[in-house]
C-alpha positions as CSV (number, residue, x, y, z in Angstrom):
1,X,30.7,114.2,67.8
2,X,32.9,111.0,67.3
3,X,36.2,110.7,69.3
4,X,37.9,113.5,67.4
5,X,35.5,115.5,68.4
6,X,35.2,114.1,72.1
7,X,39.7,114.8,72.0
8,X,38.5,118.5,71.3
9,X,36.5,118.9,73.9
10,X,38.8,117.5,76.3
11,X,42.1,118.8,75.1
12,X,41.9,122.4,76.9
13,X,41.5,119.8,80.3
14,X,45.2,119.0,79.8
15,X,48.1,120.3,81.4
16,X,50.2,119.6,78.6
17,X,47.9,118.9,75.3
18,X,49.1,116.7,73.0
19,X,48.0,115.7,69.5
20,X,49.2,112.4,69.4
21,X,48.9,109.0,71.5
22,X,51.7,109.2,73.7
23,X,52.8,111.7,76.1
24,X,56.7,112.7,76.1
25,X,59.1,114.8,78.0
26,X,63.1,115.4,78.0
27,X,65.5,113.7,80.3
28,X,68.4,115.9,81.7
29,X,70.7,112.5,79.7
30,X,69.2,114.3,76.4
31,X,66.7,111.1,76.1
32,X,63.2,111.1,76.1
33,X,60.5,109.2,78.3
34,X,57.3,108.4,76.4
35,X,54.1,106.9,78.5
36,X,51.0,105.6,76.6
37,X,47.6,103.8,78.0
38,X,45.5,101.9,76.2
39,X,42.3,100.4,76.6
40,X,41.2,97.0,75.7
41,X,37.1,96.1,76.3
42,X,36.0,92.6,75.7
43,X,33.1,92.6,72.8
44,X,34.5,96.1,71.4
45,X,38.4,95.0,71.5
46,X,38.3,91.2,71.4
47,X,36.3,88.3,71.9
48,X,37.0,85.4,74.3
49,X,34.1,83.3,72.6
50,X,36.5,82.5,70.3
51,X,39.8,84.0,71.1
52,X,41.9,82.4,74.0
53,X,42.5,84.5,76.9
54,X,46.8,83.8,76.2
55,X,46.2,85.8,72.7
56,X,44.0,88.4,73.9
57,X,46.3,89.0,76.5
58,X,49.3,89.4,74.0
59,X,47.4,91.3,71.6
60,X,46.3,94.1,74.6
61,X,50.3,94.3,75.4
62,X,52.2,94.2,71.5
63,X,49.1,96.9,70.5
64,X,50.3,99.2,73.7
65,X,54.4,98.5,72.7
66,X,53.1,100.0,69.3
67,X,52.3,103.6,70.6
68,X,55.6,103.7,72.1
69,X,57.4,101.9,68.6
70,X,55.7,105.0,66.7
71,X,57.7,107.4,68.6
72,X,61.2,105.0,68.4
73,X,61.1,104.4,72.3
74,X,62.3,101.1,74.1
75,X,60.0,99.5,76.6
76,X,60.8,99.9,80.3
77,X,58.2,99.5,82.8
78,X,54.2,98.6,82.8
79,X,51.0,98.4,84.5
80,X,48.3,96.6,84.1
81,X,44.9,97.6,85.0
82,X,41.6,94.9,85.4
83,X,38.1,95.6,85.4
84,X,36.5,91.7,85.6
85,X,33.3,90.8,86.8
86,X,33.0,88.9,89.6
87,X,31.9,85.6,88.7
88,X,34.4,85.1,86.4
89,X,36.7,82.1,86.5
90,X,40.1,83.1,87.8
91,X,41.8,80.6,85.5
92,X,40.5,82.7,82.4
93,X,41.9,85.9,84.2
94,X,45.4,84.2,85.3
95,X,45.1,83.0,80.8
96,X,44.9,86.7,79.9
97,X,47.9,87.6,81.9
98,X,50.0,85.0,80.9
99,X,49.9,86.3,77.4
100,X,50.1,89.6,78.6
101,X,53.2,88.4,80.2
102,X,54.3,86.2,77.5
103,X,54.5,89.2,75.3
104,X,56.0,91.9,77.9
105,X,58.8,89.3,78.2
106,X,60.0,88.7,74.6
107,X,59.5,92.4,74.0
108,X,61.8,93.7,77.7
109,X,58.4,95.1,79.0
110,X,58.9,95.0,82.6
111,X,55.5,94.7,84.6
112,X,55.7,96.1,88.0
113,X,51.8,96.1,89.0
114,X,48.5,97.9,88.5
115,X,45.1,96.8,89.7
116,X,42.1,94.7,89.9
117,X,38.1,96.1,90.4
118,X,34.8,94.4,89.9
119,X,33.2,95.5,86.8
120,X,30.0,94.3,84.4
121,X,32.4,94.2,81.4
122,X,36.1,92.6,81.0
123,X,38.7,95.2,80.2
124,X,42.1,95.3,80.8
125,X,44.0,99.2,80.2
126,X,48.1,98.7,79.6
127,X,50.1,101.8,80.3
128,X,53.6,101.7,78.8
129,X,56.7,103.8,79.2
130,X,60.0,103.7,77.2
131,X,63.0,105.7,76.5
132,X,64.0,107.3,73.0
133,X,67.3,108.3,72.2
134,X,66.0,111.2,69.8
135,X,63.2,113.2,70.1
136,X,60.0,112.4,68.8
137,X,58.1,114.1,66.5
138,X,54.1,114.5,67.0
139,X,51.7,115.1,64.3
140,X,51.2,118.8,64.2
141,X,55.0,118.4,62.7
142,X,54.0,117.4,59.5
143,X,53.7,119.8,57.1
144,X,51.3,119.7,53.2
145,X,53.9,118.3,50.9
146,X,55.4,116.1,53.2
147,X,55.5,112.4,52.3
148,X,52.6,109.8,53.4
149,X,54.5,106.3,54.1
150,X,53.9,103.3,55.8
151,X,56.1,100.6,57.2
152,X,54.4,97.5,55.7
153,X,51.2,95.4,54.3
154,X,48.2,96.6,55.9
155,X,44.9,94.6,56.6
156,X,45.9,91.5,57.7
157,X,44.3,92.4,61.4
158,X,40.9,93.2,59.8
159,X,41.4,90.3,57.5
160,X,41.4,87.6,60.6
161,X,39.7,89.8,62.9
162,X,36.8,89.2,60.2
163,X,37.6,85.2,60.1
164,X,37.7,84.9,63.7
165,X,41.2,83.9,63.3
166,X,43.1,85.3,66.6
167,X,47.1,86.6,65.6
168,X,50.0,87.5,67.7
169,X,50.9,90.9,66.0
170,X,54.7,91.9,66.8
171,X,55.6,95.1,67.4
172,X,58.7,97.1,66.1
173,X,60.1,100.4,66.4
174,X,60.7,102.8,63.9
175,X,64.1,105.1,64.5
176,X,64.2,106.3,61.2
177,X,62.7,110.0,61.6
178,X,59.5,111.4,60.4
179,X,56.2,111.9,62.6
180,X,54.7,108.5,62.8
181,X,52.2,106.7,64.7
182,X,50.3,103.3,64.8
183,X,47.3,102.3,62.5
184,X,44.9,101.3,65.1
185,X,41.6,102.9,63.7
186,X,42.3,102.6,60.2
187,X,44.7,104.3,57.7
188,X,41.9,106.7,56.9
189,X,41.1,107.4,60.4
190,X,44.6,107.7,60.8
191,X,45.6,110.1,58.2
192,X,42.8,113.0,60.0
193,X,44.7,113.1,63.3
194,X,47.2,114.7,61.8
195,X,44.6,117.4,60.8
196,X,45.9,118.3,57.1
197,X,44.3,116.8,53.7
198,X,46.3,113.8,52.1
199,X,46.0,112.4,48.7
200,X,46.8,108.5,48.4
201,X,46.7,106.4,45.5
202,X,45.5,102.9,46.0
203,X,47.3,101.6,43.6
204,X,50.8,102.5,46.2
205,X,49.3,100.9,48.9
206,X,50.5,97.4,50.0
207,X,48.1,95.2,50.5
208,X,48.6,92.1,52.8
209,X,48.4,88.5,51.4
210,X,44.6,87.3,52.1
211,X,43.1,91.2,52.7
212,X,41.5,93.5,50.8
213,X,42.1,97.1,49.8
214,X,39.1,98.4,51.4
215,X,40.7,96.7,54.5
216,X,44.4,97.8,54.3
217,X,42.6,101.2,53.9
218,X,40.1,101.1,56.8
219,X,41.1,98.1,58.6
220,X,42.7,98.7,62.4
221,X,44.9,96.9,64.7
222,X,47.5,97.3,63.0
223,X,51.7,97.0,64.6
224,X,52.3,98.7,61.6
225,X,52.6,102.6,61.1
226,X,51.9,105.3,58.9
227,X,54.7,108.1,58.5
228,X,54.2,111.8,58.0
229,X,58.8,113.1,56.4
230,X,59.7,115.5,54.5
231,X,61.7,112.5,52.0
232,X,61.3,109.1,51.8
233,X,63.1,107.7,55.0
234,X,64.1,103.9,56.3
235,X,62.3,101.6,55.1
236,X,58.8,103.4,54.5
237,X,56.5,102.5,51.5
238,X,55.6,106.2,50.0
239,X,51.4,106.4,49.7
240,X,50.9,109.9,49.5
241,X,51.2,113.5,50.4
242,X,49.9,115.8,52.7
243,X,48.2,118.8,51.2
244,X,46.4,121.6,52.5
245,X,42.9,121.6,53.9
246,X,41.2,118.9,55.4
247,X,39.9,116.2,52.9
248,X,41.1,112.7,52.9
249,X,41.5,111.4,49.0
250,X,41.8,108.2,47.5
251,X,42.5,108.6,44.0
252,X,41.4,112.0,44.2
253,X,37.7,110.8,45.4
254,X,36.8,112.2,49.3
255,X,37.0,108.8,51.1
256,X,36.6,108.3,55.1
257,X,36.4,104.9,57.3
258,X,38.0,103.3,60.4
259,X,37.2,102.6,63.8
260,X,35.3,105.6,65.8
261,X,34.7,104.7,69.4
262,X,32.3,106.9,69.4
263,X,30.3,106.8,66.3
């Protein structure tokens, strides 16, 4: 069934379904706390054959400080969660946290703990939580004729990722309105969550220096977002629109692609 399908599934589960990756409630100051988790398994996620622990480490904390960017929230606190198998050298887990740390530092992440089990595989799960000054907008806001945007070159992620080339991606936070949320399974892939068709044109879609189109279009692991407005806002680059129905076009062909966890 995929992991949209799987979300479905789980979603009546929930005290409080959401459709989006973060979860957010008021504050009695008129802010807004958002939490997120994310999960980060080596082989699936990254690669320590030839990615240093110090960059995987970032990467799992910049990718986690994008959920909460998406939704124009400032980091507060985090924890960190390790699932290592036991014969692994302590050096290479102490590596992983430095850039975990490295990057929780430079971006006022404050981590306050977590834990440690014994596992087969190498993960580590970052949970995150921030405050926003205005309130957030999920997906199910957008509405068909809305805007399709995005906040900068996409595919540079898949482009290295497919080079074996490990990069620091920086996180930023979007306080310009809109419904928006990271790219971190592909535009595409992207684009469904917020359950309404979209027609994009290629030809509006930056492309980073060194990627493809097929990988700005599919390509995840991306700091950068895609934004649902009702106008052009910020700094956005307008793709697209949303349009009724279900159907993801690319120059008014059906297209699909991305990263399923599930597929």
């Amino acid at each position: 069934m995929g992991e949209l399908g799987l979300l479905e599934r789980l979603r009546p589960l929930l005290a409080n379904p959401l459709d989006d990756d973060v979860a957010v409630w008021p504050e009695p100051d008129g802010s807004f706390t958002v939490a997120t988790c994310d999960a980060f398994v080596e082989g699936r996620h990254f690669d320590l054959a030839w990615m240093a622990p110090e960059d995987a480490g970032w990467r799992a904390c910049a990718l986690t400080l994008a959920d909460l960017g998406a939704k124009a929230a400032r980091p507060a606190f985090g924890l960190v969660s390790l699932a290592a198998p036991a014969q692994m050298e302590a050096d290479v887990v102490e590596r992983l946290y430095r850039g975990l740390s490295d990057c929780a530092e430079e971006f006022e992440l404050r981590l306050v703990g977590g834990d440690t089990v014994a596992s087969p595989v190498l993960s580590l799960t970052v949970f995150a939580i921030g405050r926003a000054e205005v309130e957030p907008l999920s997906r199910s806001a957008a509405r068909p004729g809305w805007v399709i945007g995005v906040t900068g070159p996409l595919g540079a992620e898949a482009a290295a990722l497919a080079g074996r080339r490990a990069t620091r991606p920086r996180p930023y936070w979007w306080p310009h309105g809109g419904a928006a949320g990271d790219i971190s399974d592909g535009l595409l892939r992207e684009l469904a969550k917020f359950r309404l068709g979209a027609a994009i044109d290629s030809a509006r879609v930056p492309v980073a220096a060194g990627a493809t189109l097929q990988q700005a279009l599919t390509g995840g692991e991306e700091v950068h977002f895609v934004v649902a407005s009702p106008e052009i806002v910020g700094g956005m680059i307008a793709i697209g629109e949303f349009t009724d129905g279900d159907r993801i076009l690319v120059d008014g062909a059906e297209a699909e692609g991305g990263y399923d966890h599930f597929a």
